[in-house]
mmCIF file as Biopython writes it, N, C-alpha, C and O atoms, coordinates in Angstrom:
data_model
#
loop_
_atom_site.group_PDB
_atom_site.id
_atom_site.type_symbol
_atom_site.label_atom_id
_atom_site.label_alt_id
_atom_site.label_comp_id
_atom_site.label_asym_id
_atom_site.label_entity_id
_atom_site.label_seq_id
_atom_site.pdbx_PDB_ins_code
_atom_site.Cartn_x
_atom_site.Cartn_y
_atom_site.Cartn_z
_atom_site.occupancy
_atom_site.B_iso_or_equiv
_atom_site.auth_seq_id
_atom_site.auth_asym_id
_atom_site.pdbx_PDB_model_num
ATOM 1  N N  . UNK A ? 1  ? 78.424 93.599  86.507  1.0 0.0 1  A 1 
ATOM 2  C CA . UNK A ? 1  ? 78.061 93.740  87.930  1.0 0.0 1  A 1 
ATOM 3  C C  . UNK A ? 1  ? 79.326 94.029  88.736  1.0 0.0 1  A 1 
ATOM 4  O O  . UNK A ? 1  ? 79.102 94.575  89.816  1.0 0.0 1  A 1 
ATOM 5  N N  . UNK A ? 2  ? 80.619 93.779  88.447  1.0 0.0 2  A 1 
ATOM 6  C CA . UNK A ? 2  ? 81.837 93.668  88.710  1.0 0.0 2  A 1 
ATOM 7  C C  . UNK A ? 2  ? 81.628 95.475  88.998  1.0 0.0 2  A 1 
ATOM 8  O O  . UNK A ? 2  ? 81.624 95.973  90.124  1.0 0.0 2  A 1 
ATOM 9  N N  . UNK A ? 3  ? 81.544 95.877  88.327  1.0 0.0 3  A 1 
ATOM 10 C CA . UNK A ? 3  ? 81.788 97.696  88.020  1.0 0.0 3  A 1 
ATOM 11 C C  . UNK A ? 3  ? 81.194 98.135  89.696  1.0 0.0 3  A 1 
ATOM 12 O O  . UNK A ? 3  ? 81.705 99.016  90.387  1.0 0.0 3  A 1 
ATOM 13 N N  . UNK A ? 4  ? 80.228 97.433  90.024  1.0 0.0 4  A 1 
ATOM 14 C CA . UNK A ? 4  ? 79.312 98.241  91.493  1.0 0.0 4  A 1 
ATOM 15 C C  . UNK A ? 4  ? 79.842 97.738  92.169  1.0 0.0 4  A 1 
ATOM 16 O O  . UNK A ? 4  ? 79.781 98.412  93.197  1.0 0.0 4  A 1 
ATOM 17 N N  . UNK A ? 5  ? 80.583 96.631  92.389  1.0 0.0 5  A 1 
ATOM 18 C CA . UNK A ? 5  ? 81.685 96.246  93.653  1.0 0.0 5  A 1 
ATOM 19 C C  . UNK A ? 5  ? 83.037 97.282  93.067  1.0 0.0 5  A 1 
ATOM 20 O O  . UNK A ? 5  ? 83.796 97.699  93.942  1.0 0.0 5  A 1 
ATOM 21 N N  . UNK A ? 6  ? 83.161 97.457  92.428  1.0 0.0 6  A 1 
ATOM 22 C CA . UNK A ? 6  ? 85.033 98.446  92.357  1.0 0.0 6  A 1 
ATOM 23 C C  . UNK A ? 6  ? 83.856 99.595  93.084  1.0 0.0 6  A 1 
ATOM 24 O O  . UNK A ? 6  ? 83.860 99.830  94.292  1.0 0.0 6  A 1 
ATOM 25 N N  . UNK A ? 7  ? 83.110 100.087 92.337  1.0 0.0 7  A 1 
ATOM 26 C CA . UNK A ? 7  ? 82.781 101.581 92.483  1.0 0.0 7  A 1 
ATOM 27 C C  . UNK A ? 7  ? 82.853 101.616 94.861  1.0 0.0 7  A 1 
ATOM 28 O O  . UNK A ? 7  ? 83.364 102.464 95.592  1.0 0.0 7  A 1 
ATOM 29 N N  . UNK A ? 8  ? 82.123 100.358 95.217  1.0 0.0 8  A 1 
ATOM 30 C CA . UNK A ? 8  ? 82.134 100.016 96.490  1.0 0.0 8  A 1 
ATOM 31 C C  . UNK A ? 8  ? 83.611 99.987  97.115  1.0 0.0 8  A 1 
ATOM 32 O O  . UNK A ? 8  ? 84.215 100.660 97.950  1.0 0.0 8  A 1 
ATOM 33 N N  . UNK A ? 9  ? 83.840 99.107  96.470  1.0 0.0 9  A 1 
ATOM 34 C CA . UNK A ? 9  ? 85.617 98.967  97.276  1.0 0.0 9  A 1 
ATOM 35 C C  . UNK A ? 9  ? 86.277 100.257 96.904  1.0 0.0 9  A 1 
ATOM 36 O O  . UNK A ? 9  ? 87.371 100.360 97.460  1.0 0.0 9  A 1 
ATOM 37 N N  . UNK A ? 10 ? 86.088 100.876 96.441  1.0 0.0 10 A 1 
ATOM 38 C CA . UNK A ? 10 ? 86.750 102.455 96.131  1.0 0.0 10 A 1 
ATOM 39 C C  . UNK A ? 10 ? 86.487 103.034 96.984  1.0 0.0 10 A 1 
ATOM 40 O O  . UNK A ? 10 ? 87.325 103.364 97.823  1.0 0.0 10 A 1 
ATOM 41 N N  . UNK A ? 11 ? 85.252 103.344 97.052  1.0 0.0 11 A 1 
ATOM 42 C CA . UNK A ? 11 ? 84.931 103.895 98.224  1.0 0.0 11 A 1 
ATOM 43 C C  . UNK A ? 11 ? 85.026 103.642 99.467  1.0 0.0 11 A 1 
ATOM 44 O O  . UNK A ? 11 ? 84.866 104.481 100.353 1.0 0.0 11 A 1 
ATOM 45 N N  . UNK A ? 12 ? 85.328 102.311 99.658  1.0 0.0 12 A 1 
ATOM 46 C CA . UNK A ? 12 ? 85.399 102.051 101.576 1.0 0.0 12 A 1 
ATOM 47 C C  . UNK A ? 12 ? 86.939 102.272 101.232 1.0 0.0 12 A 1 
ATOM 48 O O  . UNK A ? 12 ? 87.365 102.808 102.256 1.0 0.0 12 A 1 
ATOM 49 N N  . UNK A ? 13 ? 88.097 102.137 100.266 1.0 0.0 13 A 1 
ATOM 50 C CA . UNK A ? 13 ? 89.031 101.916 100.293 1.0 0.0 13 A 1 
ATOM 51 C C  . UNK A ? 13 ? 89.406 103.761 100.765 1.0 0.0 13 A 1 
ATOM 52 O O  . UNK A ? 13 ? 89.998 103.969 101.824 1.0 0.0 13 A 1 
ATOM 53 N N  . UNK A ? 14 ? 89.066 104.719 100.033 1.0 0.0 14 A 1 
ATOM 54 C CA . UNK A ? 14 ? 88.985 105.991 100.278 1.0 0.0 14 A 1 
ATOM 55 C C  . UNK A ? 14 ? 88.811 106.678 101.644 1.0 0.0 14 A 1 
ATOM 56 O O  . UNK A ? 14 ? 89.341 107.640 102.200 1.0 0.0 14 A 1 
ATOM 57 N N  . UNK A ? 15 ? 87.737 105.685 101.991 1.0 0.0 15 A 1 
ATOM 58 C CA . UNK A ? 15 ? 87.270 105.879 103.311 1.0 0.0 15 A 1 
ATOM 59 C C  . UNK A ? 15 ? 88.173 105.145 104.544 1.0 0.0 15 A 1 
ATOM 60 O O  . UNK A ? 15 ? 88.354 105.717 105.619 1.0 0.0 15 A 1 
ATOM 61 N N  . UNK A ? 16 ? 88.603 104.079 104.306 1.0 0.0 16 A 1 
ATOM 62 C CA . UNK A ? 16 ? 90.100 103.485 105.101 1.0 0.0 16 A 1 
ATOM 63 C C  . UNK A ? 16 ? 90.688 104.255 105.102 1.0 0.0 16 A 1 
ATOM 64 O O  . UNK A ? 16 ? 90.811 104.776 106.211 1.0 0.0 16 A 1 
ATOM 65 N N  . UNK A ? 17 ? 91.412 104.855 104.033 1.0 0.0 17 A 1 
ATOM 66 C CA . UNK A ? 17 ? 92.581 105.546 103.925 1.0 0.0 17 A 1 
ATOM 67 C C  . UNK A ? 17 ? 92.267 106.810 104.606 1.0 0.0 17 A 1 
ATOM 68 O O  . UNK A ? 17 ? 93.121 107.691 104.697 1.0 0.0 17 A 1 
#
């Protein structure tokens, strides 16, 4: 379940940046 929170925080992190 770990895998769909990175795939999430990747993406808002992408999206921060």
């Amino acid at each position: 379940m770990r895998n769909a929170i990175v795939a999430l925080t990747t993406q808002v992190a992408a999206l921060a940046t």
